[in-house]
PDB file with SEQRES, HELIX, SHEET and CRYST1 records, atoms N, CA, C and O in Angstrom:
SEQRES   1 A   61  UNK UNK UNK UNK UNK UNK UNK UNK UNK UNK UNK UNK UNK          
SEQRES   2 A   61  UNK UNK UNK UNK UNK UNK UNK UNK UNK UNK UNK UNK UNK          
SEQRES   3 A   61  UNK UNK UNK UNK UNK UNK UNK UNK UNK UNK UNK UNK UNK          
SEQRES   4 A   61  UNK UNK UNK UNK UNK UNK UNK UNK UNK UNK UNK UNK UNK          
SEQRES   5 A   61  UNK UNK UNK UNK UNK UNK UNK UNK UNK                          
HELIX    1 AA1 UNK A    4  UNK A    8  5                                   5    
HELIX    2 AA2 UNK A   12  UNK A   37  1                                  26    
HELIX    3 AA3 UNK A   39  UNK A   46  1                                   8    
HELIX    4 AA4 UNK A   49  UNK A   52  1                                   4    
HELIX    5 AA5 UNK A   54  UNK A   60  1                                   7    
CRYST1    1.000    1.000    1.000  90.00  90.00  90.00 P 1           1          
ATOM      1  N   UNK A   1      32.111  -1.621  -9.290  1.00  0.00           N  
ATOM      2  CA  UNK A   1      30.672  -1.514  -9.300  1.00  0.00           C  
ATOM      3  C   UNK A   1      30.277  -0.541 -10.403  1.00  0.00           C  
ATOM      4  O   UNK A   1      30.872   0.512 -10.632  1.00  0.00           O  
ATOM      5  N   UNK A   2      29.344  -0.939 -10.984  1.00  0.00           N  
ATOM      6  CA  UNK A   2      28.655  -0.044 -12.066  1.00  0.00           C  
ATOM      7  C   UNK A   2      28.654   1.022 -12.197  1.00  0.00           C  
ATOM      8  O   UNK A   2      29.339   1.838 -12.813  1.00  0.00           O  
ATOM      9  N   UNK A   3      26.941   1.059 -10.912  1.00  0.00           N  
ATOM     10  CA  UNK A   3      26.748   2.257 -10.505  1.00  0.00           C  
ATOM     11  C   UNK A   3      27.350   2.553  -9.657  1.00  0.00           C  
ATOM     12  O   UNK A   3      26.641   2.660  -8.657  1.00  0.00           O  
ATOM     13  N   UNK A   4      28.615   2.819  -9.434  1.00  0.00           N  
ATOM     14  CA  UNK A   4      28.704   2.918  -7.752  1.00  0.00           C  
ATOM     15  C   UNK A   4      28.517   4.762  -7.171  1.00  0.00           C  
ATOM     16  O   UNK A   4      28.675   5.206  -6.034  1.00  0.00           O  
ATOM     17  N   UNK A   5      28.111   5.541  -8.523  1.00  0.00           N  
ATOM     18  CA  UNK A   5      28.416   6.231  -8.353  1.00  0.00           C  
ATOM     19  C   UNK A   5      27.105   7.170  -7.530  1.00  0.00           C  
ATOM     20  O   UNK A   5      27.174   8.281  -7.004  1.00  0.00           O  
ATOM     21  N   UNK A   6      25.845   6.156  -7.678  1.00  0.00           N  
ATOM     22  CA  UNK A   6      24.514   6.413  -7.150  1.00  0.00           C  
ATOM     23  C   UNK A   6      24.522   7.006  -5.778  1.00  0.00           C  
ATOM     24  O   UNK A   6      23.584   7.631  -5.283  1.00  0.00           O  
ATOM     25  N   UNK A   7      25.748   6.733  -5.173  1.00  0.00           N  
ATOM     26  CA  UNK A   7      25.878   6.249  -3.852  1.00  0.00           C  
ATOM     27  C   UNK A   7      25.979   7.724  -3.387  1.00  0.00           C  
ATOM     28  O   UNK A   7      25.719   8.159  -2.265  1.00  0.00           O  
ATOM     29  N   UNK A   8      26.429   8.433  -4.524  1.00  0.00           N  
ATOM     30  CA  UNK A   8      27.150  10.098  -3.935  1.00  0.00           C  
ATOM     31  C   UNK A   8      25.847  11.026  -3.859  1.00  0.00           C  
ATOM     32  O   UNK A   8      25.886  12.147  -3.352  1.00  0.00           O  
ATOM     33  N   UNK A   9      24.476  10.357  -4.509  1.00  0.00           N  
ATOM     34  CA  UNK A   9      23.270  11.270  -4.719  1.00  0.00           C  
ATOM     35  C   UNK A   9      22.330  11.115  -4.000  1.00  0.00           C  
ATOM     36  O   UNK A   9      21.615  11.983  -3.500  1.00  0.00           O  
ATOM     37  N   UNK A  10      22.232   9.263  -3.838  1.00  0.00           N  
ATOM     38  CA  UNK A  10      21.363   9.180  -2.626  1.00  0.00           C  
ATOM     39  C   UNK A  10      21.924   8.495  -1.635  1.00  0.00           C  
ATOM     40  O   UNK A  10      22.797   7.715  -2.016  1.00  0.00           O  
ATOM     41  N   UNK A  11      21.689   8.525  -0.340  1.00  0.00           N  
ATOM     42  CA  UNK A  11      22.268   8.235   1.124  1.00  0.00           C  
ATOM     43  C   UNK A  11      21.878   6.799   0.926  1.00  0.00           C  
ATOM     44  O   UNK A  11      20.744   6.606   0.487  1.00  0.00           O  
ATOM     45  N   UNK A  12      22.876   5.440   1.261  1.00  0.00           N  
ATOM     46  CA  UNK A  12      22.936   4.585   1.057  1.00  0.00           C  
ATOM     47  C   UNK A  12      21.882   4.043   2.388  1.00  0.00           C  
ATOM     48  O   UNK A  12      21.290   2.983   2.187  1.00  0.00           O  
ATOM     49  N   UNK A  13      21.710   4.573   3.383  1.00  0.00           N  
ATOM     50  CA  UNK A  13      20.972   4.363   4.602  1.00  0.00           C  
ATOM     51  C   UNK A  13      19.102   4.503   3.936  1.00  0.00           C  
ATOM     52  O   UNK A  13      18.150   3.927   4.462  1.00  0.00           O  
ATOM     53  N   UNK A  14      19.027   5.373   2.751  1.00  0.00           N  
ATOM     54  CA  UNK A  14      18.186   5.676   2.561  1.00  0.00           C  
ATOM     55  C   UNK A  14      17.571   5.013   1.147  1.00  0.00           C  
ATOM     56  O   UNK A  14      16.370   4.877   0.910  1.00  0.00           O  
ATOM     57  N   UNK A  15      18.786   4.596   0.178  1.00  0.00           N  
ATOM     58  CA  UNK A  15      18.625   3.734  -0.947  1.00  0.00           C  
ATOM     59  C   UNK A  15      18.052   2.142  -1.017  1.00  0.00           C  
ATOM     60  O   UNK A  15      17.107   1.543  -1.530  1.00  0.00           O  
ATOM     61  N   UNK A  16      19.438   1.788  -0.024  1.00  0.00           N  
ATOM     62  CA  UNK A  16      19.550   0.375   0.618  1.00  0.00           C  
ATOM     63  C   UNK A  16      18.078  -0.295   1.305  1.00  0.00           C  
ATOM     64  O   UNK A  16      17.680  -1.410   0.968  1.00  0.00           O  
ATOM     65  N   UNK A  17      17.538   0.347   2.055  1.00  0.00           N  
ATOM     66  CA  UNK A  17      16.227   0.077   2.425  1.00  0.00           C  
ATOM     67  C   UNK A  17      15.080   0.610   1.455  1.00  0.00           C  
ATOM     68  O   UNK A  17      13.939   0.369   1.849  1.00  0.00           O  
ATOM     69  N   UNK A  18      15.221   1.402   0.061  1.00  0.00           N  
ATOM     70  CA  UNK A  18      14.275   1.703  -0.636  1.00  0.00           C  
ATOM     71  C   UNK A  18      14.500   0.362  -1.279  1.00  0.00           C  
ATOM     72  O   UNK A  18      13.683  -0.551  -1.157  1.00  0.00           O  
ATOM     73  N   UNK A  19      15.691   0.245  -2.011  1.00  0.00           N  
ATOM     74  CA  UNK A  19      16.031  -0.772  -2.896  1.00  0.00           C  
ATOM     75  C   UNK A  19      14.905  -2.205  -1.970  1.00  0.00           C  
ATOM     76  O   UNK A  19      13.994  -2.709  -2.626  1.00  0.00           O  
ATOM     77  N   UNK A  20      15.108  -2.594  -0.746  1.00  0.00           N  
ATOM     78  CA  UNK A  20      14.616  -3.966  -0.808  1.00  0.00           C  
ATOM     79  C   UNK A  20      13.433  -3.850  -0.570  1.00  0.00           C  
ATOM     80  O   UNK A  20      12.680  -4.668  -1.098  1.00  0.00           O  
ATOM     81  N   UNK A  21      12.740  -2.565   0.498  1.00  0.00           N  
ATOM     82  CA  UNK A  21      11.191  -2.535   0.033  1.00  0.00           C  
ATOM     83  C   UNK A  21      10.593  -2.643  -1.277  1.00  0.00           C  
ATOM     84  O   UNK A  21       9.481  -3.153  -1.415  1.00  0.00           O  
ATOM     85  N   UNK A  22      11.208  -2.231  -2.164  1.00  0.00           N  
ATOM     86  CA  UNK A  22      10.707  -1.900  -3.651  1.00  0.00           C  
ATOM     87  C   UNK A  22      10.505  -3.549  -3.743  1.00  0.00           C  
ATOM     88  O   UNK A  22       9.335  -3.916  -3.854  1.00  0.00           O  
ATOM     89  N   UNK A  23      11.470  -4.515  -3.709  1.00  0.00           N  
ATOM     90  CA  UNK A  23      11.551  -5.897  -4.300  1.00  0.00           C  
ATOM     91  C   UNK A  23      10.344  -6.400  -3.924  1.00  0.00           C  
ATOM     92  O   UNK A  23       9.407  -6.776  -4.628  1.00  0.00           O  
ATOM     93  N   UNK A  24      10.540  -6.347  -1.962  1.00  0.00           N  
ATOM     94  CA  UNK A  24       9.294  -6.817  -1.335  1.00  0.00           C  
ATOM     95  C   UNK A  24       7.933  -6.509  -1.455  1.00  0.00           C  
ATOM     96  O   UNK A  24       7.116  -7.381  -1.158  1.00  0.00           O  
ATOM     97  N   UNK A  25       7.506  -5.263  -1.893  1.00  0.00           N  
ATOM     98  CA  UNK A  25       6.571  -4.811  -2.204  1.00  0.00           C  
ATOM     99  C   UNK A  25       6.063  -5.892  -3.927  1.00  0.00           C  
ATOM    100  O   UNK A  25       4.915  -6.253  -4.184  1.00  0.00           O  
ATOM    101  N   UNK A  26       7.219  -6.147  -4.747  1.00  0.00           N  
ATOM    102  CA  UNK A  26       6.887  -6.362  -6.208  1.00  0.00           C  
ATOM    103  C   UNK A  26       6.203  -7.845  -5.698  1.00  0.00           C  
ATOM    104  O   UNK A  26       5.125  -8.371  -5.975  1.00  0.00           O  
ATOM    105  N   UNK A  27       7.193  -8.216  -4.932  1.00  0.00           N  
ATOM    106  CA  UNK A  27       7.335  -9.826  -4.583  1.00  0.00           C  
ATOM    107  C   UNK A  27       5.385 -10.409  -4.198  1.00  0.00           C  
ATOM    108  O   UNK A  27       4.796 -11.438  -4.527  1.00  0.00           O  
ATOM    109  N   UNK A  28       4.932  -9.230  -3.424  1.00  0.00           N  
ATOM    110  CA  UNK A  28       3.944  -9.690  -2.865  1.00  0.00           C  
ATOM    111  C   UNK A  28       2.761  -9.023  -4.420  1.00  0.00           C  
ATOM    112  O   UNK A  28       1.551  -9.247  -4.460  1.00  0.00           O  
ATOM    113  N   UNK A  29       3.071  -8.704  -4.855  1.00  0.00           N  
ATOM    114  CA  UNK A  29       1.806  -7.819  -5.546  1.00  0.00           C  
ATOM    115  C   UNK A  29       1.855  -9.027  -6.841  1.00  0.00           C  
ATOM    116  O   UNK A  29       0.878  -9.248  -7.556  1.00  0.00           O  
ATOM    117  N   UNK A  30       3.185  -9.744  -6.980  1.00  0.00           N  
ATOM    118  CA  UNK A  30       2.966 -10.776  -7.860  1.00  0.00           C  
ATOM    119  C   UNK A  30       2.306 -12.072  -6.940  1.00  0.00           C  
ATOM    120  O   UNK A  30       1.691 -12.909  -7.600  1.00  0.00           O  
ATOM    121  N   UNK A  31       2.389 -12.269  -5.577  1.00  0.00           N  
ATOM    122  CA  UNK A  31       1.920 -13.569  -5.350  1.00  0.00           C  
ATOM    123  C   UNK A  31       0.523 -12.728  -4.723  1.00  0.00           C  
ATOM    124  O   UNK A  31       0.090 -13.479  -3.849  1.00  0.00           O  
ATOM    125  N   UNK A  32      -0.233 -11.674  -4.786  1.00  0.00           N  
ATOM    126  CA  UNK A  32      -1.309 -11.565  -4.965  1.00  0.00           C  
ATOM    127  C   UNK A  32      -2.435 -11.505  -6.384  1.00  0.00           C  
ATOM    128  O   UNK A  32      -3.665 -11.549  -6.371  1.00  0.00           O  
ATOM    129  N   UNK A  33      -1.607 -11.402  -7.410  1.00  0.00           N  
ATOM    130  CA  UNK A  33      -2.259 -11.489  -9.017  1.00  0.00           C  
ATOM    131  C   UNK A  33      -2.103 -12.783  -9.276  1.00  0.00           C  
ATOM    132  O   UNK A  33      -2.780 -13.149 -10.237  1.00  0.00           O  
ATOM    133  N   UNK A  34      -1.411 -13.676  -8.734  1.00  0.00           N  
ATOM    134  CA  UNK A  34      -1.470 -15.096  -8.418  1.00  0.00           C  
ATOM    135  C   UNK A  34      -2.680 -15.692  -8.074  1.00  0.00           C  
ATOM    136  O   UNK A  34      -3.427 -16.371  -8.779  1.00  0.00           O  
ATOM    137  N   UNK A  35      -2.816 -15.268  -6.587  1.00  0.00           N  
ATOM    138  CA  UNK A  35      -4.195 -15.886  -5.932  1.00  0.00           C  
ATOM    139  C   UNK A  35      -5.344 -15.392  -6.542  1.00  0.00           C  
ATOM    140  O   UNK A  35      -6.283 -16.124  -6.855  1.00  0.00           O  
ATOM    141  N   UNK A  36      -5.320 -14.052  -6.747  1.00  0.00           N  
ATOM    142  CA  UNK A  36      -6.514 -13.750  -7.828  1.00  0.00           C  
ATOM    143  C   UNK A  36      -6.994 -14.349  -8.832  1.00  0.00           C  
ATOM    144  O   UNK A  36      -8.171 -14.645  -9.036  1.00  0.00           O  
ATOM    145  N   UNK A  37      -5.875 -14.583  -9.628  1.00  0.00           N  
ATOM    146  CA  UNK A  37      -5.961 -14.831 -11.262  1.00  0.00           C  
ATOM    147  C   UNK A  37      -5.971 -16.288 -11.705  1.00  0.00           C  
ATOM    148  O   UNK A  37      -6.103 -16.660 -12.871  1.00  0.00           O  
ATOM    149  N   UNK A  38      -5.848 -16.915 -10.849  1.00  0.00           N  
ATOM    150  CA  UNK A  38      -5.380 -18.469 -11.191  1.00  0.00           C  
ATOM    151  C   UNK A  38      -6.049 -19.316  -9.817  1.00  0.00           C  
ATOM    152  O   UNK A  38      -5.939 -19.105  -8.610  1.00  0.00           O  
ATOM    153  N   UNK A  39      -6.766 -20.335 -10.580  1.00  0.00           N  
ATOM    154  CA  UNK A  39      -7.668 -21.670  -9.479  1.00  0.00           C  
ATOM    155  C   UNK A  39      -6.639 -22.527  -8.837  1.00  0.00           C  
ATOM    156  O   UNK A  39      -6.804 -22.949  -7.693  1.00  0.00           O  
ATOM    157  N   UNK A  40      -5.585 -22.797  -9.539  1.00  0.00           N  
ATOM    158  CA  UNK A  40      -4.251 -23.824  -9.279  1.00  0.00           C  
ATOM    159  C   UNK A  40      -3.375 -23.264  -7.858  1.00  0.00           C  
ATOM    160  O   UNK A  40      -2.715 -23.948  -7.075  1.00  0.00           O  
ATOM    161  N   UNK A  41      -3.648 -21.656  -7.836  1.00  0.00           N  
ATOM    162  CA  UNK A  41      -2.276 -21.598  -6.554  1.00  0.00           C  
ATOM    163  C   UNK A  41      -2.863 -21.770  -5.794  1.00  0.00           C  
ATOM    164  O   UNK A  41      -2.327 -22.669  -5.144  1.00  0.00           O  
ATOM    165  N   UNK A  42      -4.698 -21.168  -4.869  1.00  0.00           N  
ATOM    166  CA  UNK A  42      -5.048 -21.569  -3.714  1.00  0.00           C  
ATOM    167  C   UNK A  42      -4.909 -22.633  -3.491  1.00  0.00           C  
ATOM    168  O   UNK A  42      -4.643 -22.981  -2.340  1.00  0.00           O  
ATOM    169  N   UNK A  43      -5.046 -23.607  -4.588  1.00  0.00           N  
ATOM    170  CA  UNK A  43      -5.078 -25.200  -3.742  1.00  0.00           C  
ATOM    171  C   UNK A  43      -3.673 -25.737  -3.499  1.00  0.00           C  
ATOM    172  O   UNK A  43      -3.475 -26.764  -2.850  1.00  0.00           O  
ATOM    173  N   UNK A  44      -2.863 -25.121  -3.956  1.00  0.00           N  
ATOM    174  CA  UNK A  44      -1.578 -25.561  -3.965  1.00  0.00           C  
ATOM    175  C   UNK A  44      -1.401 -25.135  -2.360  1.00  0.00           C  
ATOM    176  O   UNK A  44      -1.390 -26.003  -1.487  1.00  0.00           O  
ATOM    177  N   UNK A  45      -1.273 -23.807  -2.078  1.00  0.00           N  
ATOM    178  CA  UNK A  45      -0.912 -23.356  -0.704  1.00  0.00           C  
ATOM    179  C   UNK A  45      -2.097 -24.242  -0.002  1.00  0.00           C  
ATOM    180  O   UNK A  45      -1.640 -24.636   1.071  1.00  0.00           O  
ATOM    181  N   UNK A  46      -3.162 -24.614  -0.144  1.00  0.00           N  
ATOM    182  CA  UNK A  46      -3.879 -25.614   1.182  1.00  0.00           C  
ATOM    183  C   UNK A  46      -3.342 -26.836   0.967  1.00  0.00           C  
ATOM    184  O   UNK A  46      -3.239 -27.607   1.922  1.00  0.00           O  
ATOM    185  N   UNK A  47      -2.961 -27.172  -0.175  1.00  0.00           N  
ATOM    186  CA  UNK A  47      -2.648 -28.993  -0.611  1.00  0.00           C  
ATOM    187  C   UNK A  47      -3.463 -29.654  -0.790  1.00  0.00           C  
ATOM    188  O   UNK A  47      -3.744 -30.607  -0.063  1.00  0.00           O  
ATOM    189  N   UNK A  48      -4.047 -29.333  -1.782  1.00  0.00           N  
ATOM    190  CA  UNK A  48      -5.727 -29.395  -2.569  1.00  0.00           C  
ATOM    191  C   UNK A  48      -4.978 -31.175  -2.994  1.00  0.00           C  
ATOM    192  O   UNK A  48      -5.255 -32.276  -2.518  1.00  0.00           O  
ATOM    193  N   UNK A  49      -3.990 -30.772  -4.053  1.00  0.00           N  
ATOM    194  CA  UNK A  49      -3.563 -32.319  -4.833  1.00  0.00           C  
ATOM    195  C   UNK A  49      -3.265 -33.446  -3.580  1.00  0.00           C  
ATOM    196  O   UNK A  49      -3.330 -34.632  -3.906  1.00  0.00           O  
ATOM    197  N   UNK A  50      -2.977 -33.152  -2.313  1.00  0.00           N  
ATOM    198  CA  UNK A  50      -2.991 -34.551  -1.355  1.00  0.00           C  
ATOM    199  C   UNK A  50      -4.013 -34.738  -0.830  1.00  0.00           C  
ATOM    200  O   UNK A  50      -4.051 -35.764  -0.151  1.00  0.00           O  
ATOM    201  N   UNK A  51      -4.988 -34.082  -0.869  1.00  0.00           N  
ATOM    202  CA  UNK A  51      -6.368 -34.435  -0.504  1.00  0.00           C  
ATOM    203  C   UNK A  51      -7.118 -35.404  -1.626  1.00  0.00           C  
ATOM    204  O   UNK A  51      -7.632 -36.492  -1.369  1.00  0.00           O  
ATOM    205  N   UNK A  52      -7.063 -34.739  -2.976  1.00  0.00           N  
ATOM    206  CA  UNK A  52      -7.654 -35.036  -4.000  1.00  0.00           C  
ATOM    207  C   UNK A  52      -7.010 -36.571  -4.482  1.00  0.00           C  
ATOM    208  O   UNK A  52      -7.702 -37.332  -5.157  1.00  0.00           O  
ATOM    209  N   UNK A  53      -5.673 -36.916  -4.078  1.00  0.00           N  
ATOM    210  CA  UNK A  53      -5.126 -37.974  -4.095  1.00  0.00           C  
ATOM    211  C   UNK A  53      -5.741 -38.887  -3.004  1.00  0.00           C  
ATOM    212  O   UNK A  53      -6.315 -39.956  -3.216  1.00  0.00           O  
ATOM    213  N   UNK A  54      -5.593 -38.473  -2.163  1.00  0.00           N  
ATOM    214  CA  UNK A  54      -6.268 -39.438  -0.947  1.00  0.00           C  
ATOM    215  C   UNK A  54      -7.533 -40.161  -1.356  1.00  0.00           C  
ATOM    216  O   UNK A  54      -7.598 -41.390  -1.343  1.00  0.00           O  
ATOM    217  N   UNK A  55      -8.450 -39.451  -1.688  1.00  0.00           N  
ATOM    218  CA  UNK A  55      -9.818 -39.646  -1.998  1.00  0.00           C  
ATOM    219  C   UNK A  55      -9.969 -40.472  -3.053  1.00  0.00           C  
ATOM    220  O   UNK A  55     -10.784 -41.360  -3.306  1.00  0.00           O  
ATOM    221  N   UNK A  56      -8.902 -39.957  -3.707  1.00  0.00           N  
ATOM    222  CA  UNK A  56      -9.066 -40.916  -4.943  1.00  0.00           C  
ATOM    223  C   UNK A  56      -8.249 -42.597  -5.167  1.00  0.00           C  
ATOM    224  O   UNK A  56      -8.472 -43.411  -6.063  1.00  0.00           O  
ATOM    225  N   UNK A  57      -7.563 -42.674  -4.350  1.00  0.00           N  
ATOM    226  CA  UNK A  57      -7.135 -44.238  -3.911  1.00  0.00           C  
ATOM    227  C   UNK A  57      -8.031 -44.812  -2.941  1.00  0.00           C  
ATOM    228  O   UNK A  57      -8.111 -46.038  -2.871  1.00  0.00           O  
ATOM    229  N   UNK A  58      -8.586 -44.213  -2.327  1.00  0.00           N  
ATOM    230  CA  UNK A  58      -9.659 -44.764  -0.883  1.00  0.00           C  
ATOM    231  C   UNK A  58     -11.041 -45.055  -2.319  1.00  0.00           C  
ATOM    232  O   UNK A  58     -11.365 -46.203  -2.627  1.00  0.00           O  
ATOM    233  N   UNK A  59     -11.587 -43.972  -2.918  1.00  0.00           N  
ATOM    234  CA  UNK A  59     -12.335 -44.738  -3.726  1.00  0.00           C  
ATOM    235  C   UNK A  59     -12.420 -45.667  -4.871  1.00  0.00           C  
ATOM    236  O   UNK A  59     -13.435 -46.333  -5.076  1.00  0.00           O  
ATOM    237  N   UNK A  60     -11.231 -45.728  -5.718  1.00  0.00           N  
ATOM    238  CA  UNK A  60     -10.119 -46.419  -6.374  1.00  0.00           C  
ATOM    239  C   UNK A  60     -10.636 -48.267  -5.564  1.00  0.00           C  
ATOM    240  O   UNK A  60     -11.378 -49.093  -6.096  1.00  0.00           O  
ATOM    241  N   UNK A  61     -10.080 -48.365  -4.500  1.00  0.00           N  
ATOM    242  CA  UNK A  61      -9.536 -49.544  -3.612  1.00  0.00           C  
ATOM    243  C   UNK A  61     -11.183 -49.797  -3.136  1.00  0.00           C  
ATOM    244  O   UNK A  61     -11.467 -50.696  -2.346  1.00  0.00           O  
TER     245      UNK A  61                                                      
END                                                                             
């Protein structure tokens, strides 16, 4: 291991759970500048495009 030597400075009980909050924390702050910033992801998470498909073969036909 690389670093393995991190391990002697900070308590792995105390790293180990910083380390994956840190990710989880990044994880969400990017799929919130997502929903903010962009028209395409809300509809994606409701399923805007199978609605918008529907409608549009029913008036299509």
């Amino acid at each position: 291991m690389n670093q393995g030597k991190i391990w002697t400075v900070v308590n792995p009980a105390v790293g180990i759970p910083a380390l994956l909050g840190s990710v989880t924390v990044i994880a969400i702050l990017v799929h919130l500048a997502l929903l903010n910033n962009t028209t395409w992801f809300k509809a994606y998470w409701q399923g805007g495009l199978k609605k918008a498909a529907i409608t549009e073969t029913i008036s299509v036909g």
